[in-house]
C-alpha positions in Angstrom: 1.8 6.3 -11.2 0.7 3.1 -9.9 2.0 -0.3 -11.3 1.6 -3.9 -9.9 4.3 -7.0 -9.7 3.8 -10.6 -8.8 6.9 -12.7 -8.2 7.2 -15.8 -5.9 3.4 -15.7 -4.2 4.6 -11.8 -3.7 2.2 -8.8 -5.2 4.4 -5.5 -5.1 2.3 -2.4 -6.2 4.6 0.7 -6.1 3.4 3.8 -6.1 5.2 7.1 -7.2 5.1 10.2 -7.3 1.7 12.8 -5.6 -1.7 10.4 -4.4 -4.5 12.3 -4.4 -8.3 11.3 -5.4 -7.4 11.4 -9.2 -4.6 8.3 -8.4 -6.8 6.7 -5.7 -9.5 4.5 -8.0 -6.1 3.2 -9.8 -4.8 2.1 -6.1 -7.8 0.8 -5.8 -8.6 -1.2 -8.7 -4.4 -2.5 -8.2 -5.6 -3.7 -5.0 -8.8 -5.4 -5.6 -6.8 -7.2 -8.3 -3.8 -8.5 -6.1 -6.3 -9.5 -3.4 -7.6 -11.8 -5.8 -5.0 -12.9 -7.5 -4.2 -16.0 -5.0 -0.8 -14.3 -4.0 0.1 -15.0 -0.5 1.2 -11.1 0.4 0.5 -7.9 -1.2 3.2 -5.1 -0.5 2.2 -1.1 -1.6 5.9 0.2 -2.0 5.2 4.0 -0.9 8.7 4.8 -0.7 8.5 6.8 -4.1 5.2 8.8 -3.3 5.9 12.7 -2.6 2.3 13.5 -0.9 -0.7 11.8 -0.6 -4.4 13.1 1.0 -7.1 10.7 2.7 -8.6 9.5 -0.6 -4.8 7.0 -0.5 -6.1 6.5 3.0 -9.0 5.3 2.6 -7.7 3.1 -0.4 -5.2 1.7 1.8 -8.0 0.5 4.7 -10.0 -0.8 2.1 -7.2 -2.6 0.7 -6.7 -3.8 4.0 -9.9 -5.0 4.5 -10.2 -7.3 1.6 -6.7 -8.5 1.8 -7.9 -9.9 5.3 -10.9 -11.1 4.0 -9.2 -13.1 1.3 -6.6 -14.4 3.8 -3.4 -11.9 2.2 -1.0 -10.5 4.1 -1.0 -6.6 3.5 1.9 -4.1 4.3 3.0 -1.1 3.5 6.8 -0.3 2.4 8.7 2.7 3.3 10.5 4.8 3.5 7.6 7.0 3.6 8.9 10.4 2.8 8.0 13.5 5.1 4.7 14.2 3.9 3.2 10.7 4.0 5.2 9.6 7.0 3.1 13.0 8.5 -0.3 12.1 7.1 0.4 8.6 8.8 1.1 10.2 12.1 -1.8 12.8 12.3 -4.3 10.0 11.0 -2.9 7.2 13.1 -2.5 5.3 9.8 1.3 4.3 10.9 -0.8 2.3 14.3 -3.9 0.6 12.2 -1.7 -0.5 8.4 1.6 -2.6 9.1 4.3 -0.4 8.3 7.6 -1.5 7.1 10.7 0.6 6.6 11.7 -0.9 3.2 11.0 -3.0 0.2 13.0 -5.8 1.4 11.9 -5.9 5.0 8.1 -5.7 4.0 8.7 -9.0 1.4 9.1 -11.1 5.2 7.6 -9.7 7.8 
C-alpha cells in the first residue's frame, strides 16, 4: 500500500507492506505527484515495507531524479527492515539514495 501526506512544505509517502513490480507504478505515480506539488522535501517512509525487488529500486532513482530536477529534497526513512536494508546493501542503494533511520530524522536532515 502506498499513500501520500503533505504537511508544512513536507510530502511523506509511506509505504507498507511487500514492493514488488505490481506496487512499483503506484510509487511511481506518488512520486511524480509530490515532485510536483511545490513541497520543499519528499520523504518515502519504508520503515513499514516487508520486501521489496528492483522494480522499488528503480522507482526510487527515478524519484530521485525528478525530485532533483524540480529542486526537492528526497530521502528515504527507515528503519528498513532486513530484507530491504539487504536489497540496499547488495545494490549499493544505501550509498546513491539518502538514507535516514526514522521518520522524524528524515523530516530535517
Amino acid at each position: 500500500m502506498v499513500t501520500a501526506t503533505t504537511h508544512e512544505g513536507v510530502t511523506v509517502i509511506t509505504v507498507r507492506g511487500h514492493l514488488d513490480d505490481e506496487s512499483a507504478p503506484r510509487l511511481t505515480e506518488a512520486l511524480v505527484e509530490a515532485a510536483g506539488n511545490g513541497s520543499a522535501r519528499t520523504v518515502v517512509d519504508l520503515s513499514g515495507t516487508g520486501f521489496a525487488d528492483s522494480s522499488i529500486l528503480h522507482a526510487l532513482f527515478d524519484g530521485q531524479k525528478i525530485h532533483s530536477a524540480a529542486g526537492t529534497a528526497f530521502v528515504i526513512a527507515g528503519p528498513l527492515g532486513t530484507a530491504v536494508s539487504r536489497l540496499f546493501d547488495i545494490t549499493g542503494a544505501n550509498r546513491a539514495l539518502r538514507v535516514a533511520d526514522s521518520l522524524e530524522i528524515a523530516m530535517t536532515c
